[in-house]
C-alpha positions in Angstrom: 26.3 51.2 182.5 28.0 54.3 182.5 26.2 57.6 181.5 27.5 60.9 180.3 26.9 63.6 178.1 28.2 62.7 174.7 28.2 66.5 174.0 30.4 67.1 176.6 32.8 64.8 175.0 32.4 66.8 171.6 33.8 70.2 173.5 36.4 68.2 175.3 38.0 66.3 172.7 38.4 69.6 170.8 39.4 71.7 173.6 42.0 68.8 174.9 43.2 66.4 172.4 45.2 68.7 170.8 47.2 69.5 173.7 51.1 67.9 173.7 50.8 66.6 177.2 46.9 65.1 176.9 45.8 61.5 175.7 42.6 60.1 176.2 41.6 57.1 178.1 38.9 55.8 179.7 37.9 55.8 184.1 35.6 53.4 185.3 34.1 53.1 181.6 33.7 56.9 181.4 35.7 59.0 178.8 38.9 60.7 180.1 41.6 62.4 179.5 45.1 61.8 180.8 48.6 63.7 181.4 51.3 60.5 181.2 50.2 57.7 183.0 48.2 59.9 185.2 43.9 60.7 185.2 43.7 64.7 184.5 40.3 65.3 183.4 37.1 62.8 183.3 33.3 62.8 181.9 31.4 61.6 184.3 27.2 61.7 184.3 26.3 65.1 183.5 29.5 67.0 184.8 33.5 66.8 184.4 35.7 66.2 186.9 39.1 67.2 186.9 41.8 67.1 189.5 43.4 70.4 191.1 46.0 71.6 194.1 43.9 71.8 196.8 43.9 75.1 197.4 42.6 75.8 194.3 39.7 72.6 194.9 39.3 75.4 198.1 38.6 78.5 196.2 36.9 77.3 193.4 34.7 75.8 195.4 33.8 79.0 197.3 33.8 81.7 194.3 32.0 78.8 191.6 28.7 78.3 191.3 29.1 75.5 188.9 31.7 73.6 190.6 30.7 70.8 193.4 33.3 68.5 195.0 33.4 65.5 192.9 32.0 62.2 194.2 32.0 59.8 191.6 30.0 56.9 192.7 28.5 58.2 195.8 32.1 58.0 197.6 33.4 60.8 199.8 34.3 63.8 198.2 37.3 63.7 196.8 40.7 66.5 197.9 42.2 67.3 194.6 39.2 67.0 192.5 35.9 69.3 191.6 33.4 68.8 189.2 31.9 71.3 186.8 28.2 71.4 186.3 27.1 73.7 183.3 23.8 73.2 181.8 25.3 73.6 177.6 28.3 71.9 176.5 29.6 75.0 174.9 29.8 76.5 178.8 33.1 74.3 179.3 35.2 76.2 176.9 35.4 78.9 179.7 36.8 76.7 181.9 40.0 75.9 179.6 41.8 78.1 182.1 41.1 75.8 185.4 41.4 72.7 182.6 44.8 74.2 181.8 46.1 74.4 185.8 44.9 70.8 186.0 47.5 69.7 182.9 50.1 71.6 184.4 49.6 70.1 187.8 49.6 67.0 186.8 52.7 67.7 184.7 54.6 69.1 187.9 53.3 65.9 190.0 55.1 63.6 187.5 58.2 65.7 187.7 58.0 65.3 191.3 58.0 61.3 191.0 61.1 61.1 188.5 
């Protein structure tokens, strides 16, 4: 059964749902939030995951403390993705910025396909 933090979702759906290009959506039974047809941003256990250009997966990773490569599952890590740790909900509203560049990559990736 999945497990997440159902506070997480509480930030989240406020910081994201009202966003033009978001809808949520469900991955692997965990709550998540799409751009189009694509998965942008997902709960998942105690952290979010969210999907990035790589060479920003690259630097966050270096300059973040509370970002680990995601590995949902126990699978290799992941290239385009991270996943944010914070220890209270309310800590992800600072991150709306790197939430933000994950929308408008996921934006430009659709572009790319049409």
């Amino acid at each position: 059964m999945p497990s997440f933090n159902p506070d997480h979702k509480i930030v989240l759906d406020e910081l994201l749902l009202n966003h033009p290009f978001v809808r949520p959506g469900v991955m692997f039974g965990y709550p998540a939030y799409y751009v189009g047809k694509k998965l942008c941003i997902c709960l998942y256990e105690e952290g979010v995951g969210l999907k990035l250009p790589v060479q920003t997966v690259a630097r966050l990773l270096q300059t973040e403390q509370n970002i680990v490569p995601f590995q949902p599952m126990g699978k290799a890590k992941m290239r385009e993705w991270v996943q944010i740790n914070v220890g209270r909900s309310e800590e992800y509203r600072q991150y709306m910025p790197i939430f933000e560049e994950s929308i408008a990559y996921l934006r430009s990736q659709a572009e790319k396909t049409k």
